[in-house]
Backbone as CSV, one residue per row, in Angstrom:
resi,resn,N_x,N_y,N_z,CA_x,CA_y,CA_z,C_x,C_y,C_z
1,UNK,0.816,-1.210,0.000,0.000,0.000,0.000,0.849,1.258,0.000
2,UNK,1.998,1.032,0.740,3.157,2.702,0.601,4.495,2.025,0.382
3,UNK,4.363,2.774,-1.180,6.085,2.544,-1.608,6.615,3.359,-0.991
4,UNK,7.784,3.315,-1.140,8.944,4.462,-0.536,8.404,5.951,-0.800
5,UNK,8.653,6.617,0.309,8.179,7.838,0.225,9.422,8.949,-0.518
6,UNK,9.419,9.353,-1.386,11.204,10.503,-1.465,10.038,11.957,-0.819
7,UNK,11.141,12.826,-0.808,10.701,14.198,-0.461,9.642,14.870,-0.837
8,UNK,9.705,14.543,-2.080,9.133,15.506,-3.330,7.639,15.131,-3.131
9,UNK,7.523,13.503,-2.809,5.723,12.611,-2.600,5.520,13.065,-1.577
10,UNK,6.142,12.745,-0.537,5.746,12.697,1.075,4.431,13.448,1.213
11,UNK,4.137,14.745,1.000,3.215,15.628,1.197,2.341,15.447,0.333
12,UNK,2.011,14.864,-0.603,0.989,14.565,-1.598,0.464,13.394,-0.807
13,UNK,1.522,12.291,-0.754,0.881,10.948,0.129,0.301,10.955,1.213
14,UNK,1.042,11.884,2.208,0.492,12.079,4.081,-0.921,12.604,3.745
15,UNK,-1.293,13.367,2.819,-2.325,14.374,2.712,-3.949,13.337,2.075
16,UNK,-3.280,12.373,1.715,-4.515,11.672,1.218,-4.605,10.320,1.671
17,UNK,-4.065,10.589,3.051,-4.388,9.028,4.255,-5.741,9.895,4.680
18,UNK,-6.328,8.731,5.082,-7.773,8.519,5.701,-7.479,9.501,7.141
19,UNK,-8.409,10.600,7.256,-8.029,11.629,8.344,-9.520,11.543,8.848
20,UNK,-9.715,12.005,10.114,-10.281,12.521,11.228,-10.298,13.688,11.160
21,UNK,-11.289,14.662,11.400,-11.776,16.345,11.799,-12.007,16.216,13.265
22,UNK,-11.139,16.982,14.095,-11.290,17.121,15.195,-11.651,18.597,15.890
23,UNK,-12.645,18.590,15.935,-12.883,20.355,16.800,-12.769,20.181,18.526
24,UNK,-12.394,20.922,19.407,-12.454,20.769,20.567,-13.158,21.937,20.912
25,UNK,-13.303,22.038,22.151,-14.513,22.886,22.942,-14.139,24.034,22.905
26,UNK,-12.857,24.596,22.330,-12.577,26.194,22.368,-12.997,26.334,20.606
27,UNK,-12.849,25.695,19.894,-13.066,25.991,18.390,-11.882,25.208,17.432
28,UNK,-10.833,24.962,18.356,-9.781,24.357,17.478,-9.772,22.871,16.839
29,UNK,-9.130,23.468,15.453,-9.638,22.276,14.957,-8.036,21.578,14.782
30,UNK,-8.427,20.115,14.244,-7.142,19.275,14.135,-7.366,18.449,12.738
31,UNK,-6.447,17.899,11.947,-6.704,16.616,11.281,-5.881,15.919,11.535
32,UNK,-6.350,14.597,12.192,-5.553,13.524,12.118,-5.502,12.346,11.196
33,UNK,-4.632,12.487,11.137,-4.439,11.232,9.818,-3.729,9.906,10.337
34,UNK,-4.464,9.143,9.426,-4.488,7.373,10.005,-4.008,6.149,8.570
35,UNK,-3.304,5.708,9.447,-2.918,3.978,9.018,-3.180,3.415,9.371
36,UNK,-4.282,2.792,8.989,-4.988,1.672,10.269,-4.821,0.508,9.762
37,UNK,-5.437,-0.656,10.079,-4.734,-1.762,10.021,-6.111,-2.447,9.736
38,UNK,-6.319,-3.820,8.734,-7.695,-4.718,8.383,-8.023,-5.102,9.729
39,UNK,-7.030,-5.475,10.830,-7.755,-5.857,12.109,-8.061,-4.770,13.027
40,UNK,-9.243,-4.795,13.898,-10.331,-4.125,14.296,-9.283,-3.600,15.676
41,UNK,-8.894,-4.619,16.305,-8.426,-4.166,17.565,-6.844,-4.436,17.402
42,UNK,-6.200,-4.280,16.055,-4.740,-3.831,16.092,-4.588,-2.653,17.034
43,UNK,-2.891,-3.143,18.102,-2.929,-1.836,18.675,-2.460,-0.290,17.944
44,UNK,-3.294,0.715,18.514,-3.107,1.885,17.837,-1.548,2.670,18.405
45,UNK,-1.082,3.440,17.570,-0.064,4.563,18.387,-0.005,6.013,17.749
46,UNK,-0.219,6.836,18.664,-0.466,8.229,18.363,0.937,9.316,18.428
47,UNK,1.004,9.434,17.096,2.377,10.301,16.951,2.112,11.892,17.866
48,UNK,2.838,12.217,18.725,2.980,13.547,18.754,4.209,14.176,18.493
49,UNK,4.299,15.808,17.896,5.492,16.150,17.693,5.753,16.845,18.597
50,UNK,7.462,17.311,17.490,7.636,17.842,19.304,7.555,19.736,18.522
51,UNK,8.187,20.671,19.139,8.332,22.173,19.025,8.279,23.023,17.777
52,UNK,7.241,23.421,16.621,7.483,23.818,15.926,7.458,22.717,14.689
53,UNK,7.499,21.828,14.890,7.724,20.649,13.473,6.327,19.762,13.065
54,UNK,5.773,19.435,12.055,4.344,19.225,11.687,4.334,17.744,11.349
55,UNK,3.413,17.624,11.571,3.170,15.835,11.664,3.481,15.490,10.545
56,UNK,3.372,15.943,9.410,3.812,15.336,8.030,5.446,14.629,8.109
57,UNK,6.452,15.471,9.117,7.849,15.071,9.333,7.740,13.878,9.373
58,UNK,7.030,13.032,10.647,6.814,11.774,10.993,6.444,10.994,10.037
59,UNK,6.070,11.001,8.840,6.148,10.215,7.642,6.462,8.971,7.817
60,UNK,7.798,8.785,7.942,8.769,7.819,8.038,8.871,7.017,8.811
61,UNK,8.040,7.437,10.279,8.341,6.760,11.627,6.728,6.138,11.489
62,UNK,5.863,6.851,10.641,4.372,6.243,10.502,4.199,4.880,10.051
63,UNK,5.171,5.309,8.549,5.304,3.733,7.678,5.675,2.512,8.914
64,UNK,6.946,2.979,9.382,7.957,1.876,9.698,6.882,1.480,11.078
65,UNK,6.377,2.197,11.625,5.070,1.537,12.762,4.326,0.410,12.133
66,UNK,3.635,1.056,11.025,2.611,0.526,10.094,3.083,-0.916,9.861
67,UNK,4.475,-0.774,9.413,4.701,-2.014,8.679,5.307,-3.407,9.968
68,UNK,5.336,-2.560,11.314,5.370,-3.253,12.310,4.466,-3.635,12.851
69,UNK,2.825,-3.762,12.398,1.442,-4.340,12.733,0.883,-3.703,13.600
70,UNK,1.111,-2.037,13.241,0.344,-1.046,14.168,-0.428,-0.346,13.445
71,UNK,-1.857,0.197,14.113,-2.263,1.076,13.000,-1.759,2.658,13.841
72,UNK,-1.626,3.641,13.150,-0.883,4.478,13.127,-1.818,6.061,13.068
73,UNK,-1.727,6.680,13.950,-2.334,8.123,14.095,-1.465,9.152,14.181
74,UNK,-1.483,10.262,13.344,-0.850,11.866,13.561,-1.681,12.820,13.885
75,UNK,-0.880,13.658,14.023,-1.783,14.898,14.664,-0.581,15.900,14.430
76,UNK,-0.808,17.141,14.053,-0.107,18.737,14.652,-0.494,18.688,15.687
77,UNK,0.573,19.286,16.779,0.074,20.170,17.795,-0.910,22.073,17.655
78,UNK,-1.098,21.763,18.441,-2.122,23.443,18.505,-1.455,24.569,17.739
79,UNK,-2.246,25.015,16.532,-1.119,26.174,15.645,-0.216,25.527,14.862
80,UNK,0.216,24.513,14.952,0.880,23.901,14.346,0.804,22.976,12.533
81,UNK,0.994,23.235,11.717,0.668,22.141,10.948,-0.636,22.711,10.146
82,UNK,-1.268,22.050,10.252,-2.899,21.745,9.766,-3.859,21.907,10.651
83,UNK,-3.577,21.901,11.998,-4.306,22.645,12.715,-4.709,24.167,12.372
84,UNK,-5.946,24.812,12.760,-6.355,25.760,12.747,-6.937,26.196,14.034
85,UNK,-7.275,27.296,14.399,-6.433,28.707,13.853,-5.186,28.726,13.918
86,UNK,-4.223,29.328,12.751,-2.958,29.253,12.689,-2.312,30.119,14.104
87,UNK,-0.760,29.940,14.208,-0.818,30.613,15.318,-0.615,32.446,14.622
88,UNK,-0.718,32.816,16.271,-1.068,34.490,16.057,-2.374,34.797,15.458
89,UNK,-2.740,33.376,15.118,-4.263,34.142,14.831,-5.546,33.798,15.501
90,UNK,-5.162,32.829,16.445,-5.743,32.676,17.215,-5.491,33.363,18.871
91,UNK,-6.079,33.024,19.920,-5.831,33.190,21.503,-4.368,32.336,21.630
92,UNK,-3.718,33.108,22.670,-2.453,32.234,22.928,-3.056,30.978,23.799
93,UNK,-1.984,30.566,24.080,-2.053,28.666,25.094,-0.866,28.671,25.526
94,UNK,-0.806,27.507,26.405,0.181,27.034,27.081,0.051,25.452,27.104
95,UNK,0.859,24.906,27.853,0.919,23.744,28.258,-0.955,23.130,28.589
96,UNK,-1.504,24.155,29.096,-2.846,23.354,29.769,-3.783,23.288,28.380
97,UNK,-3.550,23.883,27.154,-4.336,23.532,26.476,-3.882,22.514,25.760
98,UNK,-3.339,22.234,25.699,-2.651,21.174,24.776,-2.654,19.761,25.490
99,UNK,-2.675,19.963,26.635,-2.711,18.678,27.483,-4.101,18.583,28.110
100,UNK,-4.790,19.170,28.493,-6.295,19.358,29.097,-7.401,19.796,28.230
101,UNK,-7.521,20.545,26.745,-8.143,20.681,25.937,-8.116,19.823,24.721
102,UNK,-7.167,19.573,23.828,-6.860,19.148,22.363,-6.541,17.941,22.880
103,UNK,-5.895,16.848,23.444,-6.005,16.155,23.940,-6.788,15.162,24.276
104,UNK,-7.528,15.257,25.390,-8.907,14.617,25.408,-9.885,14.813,23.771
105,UNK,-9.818,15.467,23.346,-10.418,15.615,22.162,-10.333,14.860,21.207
106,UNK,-8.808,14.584,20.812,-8.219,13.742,19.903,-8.294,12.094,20.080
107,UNK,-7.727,12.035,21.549,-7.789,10.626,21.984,-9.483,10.218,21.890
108,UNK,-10.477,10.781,22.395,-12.050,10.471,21.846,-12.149,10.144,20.496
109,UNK,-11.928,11.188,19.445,-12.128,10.773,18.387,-11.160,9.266,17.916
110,UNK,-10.037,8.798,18.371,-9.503,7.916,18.124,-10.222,6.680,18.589
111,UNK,-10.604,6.851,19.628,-11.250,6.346,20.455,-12.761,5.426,19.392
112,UNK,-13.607,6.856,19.187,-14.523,6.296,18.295,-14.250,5.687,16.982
113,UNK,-13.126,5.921,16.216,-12.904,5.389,15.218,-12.069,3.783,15.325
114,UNK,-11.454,3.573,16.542,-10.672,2.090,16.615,-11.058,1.838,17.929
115,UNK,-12.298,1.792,18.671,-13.113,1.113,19.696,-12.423,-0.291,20.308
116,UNK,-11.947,-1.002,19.709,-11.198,-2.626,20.364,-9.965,-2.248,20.112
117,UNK,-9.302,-1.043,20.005,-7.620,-1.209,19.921,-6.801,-0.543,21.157
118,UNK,-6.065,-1.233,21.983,-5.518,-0.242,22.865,-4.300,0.881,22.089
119,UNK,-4.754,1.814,23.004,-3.631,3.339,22.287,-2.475,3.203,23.484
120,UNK,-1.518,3.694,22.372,-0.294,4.150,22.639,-0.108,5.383,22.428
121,UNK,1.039,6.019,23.128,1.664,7.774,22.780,2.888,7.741,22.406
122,UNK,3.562,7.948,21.491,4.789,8.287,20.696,5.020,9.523,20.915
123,UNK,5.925,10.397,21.317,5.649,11.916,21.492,7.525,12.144,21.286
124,UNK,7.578,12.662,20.460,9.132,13.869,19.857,9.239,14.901,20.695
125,UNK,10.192,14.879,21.599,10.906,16.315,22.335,9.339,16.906,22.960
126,UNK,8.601,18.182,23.198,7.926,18.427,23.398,6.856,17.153,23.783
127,UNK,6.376,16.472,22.023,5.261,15.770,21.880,5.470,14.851,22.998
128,UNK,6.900,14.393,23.462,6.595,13.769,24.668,6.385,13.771,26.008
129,UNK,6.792,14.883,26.214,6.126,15.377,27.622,4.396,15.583,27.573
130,UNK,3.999,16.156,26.427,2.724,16.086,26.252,2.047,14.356,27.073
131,UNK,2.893,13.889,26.002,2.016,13.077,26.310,2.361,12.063,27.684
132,UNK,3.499,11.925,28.327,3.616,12.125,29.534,2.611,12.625,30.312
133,UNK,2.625,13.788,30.831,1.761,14.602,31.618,0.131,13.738,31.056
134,UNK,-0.122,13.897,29.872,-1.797,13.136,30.085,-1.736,11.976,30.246
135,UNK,-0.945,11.202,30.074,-0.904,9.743,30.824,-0.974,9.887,32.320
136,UNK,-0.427,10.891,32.499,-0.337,11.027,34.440,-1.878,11.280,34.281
137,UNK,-2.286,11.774,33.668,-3.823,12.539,34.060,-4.990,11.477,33.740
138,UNK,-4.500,10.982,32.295,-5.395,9.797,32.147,-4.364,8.435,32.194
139,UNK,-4.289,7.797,33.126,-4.246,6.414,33.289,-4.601,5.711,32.228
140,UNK,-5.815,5.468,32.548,-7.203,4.096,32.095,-7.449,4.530,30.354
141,UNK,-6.804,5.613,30.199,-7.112,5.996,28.802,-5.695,5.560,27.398
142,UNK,-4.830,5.467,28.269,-3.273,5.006,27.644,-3.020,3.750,28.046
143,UNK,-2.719,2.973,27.314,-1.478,1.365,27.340,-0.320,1.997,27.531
144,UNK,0.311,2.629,27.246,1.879,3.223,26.929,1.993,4.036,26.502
145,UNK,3.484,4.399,26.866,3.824,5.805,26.201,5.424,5.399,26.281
146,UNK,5.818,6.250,24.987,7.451,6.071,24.118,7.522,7.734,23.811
147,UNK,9.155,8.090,24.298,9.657,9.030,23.916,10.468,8.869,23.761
148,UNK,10.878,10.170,22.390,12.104,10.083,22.222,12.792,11.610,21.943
149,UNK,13.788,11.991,22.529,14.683,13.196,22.566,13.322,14.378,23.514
150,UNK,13.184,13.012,24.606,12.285,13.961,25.397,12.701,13.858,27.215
151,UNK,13.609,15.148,27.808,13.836,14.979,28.570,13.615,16.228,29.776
152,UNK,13.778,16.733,30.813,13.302,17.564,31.410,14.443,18.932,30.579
153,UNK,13.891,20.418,30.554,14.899,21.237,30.416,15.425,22.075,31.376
154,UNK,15.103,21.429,32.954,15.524,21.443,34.085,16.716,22.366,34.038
155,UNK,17.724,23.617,33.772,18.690,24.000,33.220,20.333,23.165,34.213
156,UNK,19.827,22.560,34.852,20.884,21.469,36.138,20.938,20.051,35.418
157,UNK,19.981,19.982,34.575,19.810,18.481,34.127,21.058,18.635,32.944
158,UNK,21.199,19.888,32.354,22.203,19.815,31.226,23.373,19.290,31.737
159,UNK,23.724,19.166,32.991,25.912,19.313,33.534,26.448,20.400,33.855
160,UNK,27.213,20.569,34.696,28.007,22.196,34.370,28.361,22.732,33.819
161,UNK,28.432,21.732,32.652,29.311,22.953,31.639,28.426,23.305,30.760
162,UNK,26.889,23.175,30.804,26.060,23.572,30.338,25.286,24.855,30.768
163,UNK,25.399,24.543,32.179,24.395,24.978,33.080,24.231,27.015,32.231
164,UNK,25.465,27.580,32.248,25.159,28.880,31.850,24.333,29.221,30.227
165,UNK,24.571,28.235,29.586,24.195,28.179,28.427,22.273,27.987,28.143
166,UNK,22.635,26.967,29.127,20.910,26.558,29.348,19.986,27.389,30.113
167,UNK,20.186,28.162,31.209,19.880,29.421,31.946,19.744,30.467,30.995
168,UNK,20.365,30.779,29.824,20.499,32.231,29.432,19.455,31.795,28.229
169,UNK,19.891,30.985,27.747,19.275,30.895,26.108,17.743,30.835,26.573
170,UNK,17.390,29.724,27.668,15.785,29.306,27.753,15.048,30.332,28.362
171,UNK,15.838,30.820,29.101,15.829,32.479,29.940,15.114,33.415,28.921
172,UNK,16.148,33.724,27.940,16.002,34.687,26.963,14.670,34.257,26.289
173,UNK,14.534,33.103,26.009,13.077,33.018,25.230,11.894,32.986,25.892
174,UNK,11.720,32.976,27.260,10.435,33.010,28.327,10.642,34.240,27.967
175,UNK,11.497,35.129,28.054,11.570,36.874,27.836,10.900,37.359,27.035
176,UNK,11.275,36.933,25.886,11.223,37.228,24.730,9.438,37.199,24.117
177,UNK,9.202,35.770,24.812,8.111,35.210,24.844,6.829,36.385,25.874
178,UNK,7.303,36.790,26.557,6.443,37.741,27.319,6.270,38.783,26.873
179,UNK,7.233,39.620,26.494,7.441,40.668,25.875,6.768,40.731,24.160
180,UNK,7.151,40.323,23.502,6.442,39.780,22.378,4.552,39.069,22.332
181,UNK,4.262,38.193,23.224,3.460,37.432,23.530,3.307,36.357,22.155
182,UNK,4.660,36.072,21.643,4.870,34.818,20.899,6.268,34.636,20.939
183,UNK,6.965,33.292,20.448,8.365,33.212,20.149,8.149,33.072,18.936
184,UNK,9.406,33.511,18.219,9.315,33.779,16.549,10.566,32.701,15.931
185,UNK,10.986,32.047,16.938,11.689,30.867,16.459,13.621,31.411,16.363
186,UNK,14.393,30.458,16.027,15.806,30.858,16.326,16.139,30.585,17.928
187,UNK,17.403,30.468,17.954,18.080,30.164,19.608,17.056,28.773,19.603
188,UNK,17.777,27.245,19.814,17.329,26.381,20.455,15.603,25.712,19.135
189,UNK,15.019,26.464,18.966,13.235,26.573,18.645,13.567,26.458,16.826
190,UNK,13.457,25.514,16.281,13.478,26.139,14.713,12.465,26.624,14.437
191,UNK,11.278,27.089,14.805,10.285,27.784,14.219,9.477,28.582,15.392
192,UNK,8.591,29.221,14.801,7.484,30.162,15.470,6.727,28.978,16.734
193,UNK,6.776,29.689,18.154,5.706,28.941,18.904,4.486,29.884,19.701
194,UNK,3.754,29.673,20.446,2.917,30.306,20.964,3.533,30.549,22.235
195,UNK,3.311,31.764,22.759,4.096,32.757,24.109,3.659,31.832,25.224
196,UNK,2.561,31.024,25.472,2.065,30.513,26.672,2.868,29.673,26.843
197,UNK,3.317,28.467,25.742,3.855,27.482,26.041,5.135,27.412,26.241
198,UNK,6.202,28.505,25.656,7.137,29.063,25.836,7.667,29.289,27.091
199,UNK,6.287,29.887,27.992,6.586,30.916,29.361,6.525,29.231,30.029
200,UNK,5.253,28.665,29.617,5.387,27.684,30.354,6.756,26.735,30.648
201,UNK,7.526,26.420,29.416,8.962,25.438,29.086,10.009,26.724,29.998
202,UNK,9.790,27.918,29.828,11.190,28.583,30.639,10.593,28.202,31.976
203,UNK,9.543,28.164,32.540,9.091,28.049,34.188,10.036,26.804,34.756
204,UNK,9.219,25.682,33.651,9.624,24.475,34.177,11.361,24.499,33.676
205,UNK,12.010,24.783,32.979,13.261,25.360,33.063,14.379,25.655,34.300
206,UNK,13.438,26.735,34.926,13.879,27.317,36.098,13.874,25.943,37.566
207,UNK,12.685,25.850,37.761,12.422,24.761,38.915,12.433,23.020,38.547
208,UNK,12.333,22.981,37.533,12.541,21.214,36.777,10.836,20.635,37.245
209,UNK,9.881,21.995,37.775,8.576,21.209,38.033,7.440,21.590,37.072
210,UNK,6.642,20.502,36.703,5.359,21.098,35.697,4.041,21.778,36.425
211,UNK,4.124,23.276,36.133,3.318,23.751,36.555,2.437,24.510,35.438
212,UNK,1.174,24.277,34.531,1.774,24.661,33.244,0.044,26.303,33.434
213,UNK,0.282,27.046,33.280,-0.395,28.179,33.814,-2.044,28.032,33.243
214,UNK,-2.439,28.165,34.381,-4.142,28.331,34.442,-4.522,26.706,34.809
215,UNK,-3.973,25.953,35.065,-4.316,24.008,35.958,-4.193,24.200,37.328
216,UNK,-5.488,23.230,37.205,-5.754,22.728,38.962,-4.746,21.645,39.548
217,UNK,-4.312,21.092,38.216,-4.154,19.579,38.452,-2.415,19.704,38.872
218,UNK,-2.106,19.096,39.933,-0.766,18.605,40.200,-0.160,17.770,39.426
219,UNK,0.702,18.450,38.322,1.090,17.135,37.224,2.555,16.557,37.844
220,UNK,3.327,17.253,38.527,4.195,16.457,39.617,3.981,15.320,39.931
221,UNK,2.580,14.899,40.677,2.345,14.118,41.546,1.738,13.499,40.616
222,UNK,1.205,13.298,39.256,0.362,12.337,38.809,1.477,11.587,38.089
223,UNK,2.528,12.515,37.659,3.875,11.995,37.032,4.510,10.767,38.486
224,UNK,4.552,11.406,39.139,5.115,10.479,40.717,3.981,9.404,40.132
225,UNK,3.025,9.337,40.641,2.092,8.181,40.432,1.437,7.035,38.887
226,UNK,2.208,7.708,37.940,2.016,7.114,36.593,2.717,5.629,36.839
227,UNK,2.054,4.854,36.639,2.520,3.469,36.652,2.103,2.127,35.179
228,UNK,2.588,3.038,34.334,2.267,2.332,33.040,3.871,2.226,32.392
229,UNK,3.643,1.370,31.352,4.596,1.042,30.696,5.117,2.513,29.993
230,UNK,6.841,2.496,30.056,7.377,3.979,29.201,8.682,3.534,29.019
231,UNK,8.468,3.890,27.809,10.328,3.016,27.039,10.305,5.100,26.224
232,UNK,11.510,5.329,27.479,12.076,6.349,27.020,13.543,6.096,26.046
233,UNK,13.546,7.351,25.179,14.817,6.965,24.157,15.860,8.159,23.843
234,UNK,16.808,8.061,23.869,17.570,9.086,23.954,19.015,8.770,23.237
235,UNK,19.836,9.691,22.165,20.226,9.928,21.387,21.696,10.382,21.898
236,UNK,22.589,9.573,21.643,23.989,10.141,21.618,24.677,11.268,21.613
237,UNK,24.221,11.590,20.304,24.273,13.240,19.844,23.574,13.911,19.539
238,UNK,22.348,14.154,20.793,21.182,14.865,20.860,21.735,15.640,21.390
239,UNK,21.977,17.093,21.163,22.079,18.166,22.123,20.820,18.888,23.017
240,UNK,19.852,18.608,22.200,18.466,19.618,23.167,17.860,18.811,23.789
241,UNK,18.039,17.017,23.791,17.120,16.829,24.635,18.627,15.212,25.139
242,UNK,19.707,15.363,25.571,20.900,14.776,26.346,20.578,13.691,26.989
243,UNK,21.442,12.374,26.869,20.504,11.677,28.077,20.910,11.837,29.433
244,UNK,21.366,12.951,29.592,21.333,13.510,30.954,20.053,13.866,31.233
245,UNK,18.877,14.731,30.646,17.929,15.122,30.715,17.229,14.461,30.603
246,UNK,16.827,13.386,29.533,15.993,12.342,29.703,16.487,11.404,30.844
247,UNK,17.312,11.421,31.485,17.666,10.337,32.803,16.706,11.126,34.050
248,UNK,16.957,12.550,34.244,16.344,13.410,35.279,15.163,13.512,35.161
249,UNK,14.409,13.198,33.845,12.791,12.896,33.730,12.877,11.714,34.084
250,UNK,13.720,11.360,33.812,12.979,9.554,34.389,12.544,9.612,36.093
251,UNK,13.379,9.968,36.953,13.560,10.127,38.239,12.078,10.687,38.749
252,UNK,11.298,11.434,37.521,10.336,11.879,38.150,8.699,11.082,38.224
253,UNK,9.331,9.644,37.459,8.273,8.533,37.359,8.847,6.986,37.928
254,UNK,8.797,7.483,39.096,9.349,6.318,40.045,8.592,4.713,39.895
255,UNK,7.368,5.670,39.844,6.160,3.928,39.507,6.180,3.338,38.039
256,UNK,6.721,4.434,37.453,6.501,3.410,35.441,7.118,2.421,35.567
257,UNK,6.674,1.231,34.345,7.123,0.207,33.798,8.659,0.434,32.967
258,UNK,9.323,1.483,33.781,10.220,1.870,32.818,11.077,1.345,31.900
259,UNK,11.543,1.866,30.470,12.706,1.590,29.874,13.258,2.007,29.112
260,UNK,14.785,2.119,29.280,15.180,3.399,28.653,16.056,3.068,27.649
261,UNK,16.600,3.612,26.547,17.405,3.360,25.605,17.841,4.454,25.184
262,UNK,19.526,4.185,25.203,20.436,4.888,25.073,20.618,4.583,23.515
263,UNK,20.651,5.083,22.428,20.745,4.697,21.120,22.517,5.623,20.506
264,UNK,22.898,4.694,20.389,24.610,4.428,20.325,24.940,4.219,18.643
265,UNK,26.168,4.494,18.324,26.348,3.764,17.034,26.529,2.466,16.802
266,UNK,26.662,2.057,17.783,26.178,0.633,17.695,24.520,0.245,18.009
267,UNK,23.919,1.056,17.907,22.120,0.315,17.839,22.111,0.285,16.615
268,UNK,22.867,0.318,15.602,22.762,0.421,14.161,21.806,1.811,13.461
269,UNK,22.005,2.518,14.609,21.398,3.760,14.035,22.351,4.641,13.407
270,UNK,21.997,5.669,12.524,23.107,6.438,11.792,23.043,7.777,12.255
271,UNK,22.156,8.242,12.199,21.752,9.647,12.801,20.825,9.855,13.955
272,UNK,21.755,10.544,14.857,21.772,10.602,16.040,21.434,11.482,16.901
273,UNK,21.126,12.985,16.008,20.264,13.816,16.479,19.113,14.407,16.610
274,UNK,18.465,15.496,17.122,17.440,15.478,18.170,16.472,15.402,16.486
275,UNK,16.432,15.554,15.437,15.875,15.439,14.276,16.443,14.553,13.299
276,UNK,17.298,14.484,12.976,17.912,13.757,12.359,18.072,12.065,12.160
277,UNK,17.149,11.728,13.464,17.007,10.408,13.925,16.025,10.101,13.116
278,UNK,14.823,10.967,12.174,13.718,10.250,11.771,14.189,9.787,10.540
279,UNK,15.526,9.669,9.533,16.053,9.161,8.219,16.421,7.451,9.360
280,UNK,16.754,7.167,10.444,16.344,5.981,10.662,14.863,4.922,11.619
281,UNK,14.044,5.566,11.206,12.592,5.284,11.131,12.420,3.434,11.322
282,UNK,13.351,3.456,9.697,13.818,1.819,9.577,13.770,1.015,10.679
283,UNK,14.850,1.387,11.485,15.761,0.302,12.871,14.238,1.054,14.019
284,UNK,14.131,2.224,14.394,13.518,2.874,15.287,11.640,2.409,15.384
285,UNK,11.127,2.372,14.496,10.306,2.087,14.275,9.316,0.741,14.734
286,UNK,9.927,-0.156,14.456,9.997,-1.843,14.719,10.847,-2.276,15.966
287,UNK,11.718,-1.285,16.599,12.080,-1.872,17.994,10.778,-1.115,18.830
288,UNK,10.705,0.054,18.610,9.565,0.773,19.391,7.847,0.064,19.580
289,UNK,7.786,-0.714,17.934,6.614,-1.787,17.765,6.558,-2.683,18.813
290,UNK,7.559,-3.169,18.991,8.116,-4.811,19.183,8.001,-4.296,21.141
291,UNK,8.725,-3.271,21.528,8.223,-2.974,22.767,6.949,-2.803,23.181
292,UNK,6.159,-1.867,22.464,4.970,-1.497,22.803,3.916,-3.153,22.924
293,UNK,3.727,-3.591,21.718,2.916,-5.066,21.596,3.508,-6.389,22.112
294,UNK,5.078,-6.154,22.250,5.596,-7.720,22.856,6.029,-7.152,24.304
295,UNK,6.269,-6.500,24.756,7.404,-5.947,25.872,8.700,-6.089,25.728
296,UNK,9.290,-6.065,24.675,10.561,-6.855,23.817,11.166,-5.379,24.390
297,UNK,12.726,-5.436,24.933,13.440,-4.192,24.952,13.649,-4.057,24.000
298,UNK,14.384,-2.549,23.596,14.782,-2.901,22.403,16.339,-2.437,22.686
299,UNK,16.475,-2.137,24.353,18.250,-1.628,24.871,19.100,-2.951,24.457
């Protein structure tokens, strides 16, 4: 059903998979797009991205799911992508809409469309804390959750010889982010984000705790109490998300099924950074399968 994707298709092909219209209770809309599978209760897994980058990227990591006997869901984040309202043209957000609004929204509609399949969360840098934090919130609603180049930006979690680098730069963009009431991308961010979520990533920056502005909910403590399966993954020569940083998120889910993978040049991976990892989709793809549906490590 999908030959090789080159550059030039990718966006013609992603665009004419079987999608979902998702509106949520503020007006925002989503399309998610699906690979689903002839069996009814194949398990599902829901791509999230991470900062600025649009679900179409994930292309590659969709197939190589797909062809590992998953059926397969994308999504933009809020402003992002194919979502609407674009950003700046809508109300700003933060962390609580994205995790407490669009969210529940998406997972429903998945929900109604693959009824006998348990879901999974895949989440890129950002996309995985996302989806972190709603696993803390919804339990009973997630089987698992997999990240990758997703770790706290705690500015202590970098090392010392980071520490000034990580203070000033993430510093400068909560700033920037206030002052402005958007980030316009550059330093750390390759693209435009919304000021809420920004202020929110410099907060948790500062203290290493999720507090994400305008929530009731203690996501600390639901993170302390998450006790589901999580095969975190982390990248050699990831600079923005280190597995120093993904080690110091781990610490903050004492109860998960944890497991973590350090991906080396010897995992037979080739590219090793915080983007650059999705040209091996190939190797990444089918160990991430093979965990989620067998419990197979893939360290």
């Amino acid at each position: 059903m999908f030959a090789p994707w080159s550059e030039g298709a990718r966006m013609s092909e992603f665009t004419s998979l079987e999608s979902l219209m998702v509106t949520t209770k503020d007006g925002t809309t989503f399309v998610v797009r699906l690979l689903p599978r002839s069996e009814p209760d194949a398990p599902l897994v829901l791509l999230l991205p991470a900062m600025a980058m649009k679900a179409k990227f994930y292309a590659p990591l969709a197939k190589a799911l797909h062809g590992a006997g998953m059926a397969v869901a994308t999504c933009d984040l809020r402003a992002q992508g194919e979502s609407k309202p674009a950003l700046r043209e809508g109300p700003d957000f933060g962390y609580r809409e994205l995790i407490e609004i669009d969210m529940p929204a998406i997972v429903q509609a998945l929900r109604d469309r693959f009824p006998g399949a348990p879901l999974y969360v895949f989440g890129h840098s950002l996309g995985g804390q996302i989806a972190l934090l709603y696993a803390g919130a919804h339990r009973d609603q997630v089987a698992g959750v997999a990240t990758i180049g997703t770790g706290t930006v705690f500015w202590r979690a970098f090392g010392p010889r980071r520490w000034v680098e990580a203070l000033w730069k993430i510093q400068w963009i909560g700033i920037v982010s206030r002052v402005k009431g958007w980030w316009p991308g550059g330093v750390l961010i390759p693209g435009a984000m919304a000021g809420g979520v920004m202020k929110d990533w410099s907060r948790h920056s500062l203290t290493s705790w999720y507090r994400p502005k305008g929530s009731t909910r203690n996501y600390n403590e639901l993170l302390r109490r998450l006790d589901l399966p999580v095969l975190l993954i982390s990248l050699d020569a990831d600079t923005l998300g280190p597995k120093s940083n993904v080690d110091f998120l781990a610490t903050r889910i004492p109860a998960a099924k944890r497991v973590s993978w350090h991906i080396t040049e010897s995992s037979g991976v080739a590219h090793r950074d915080h983007f650059a990892w999705i040209k091996d989709s190939g190797v990444i793809g089918p160990a991430t399968a093979a965990w989620f549906t067998e419990g197979k490590s893939p360290a």
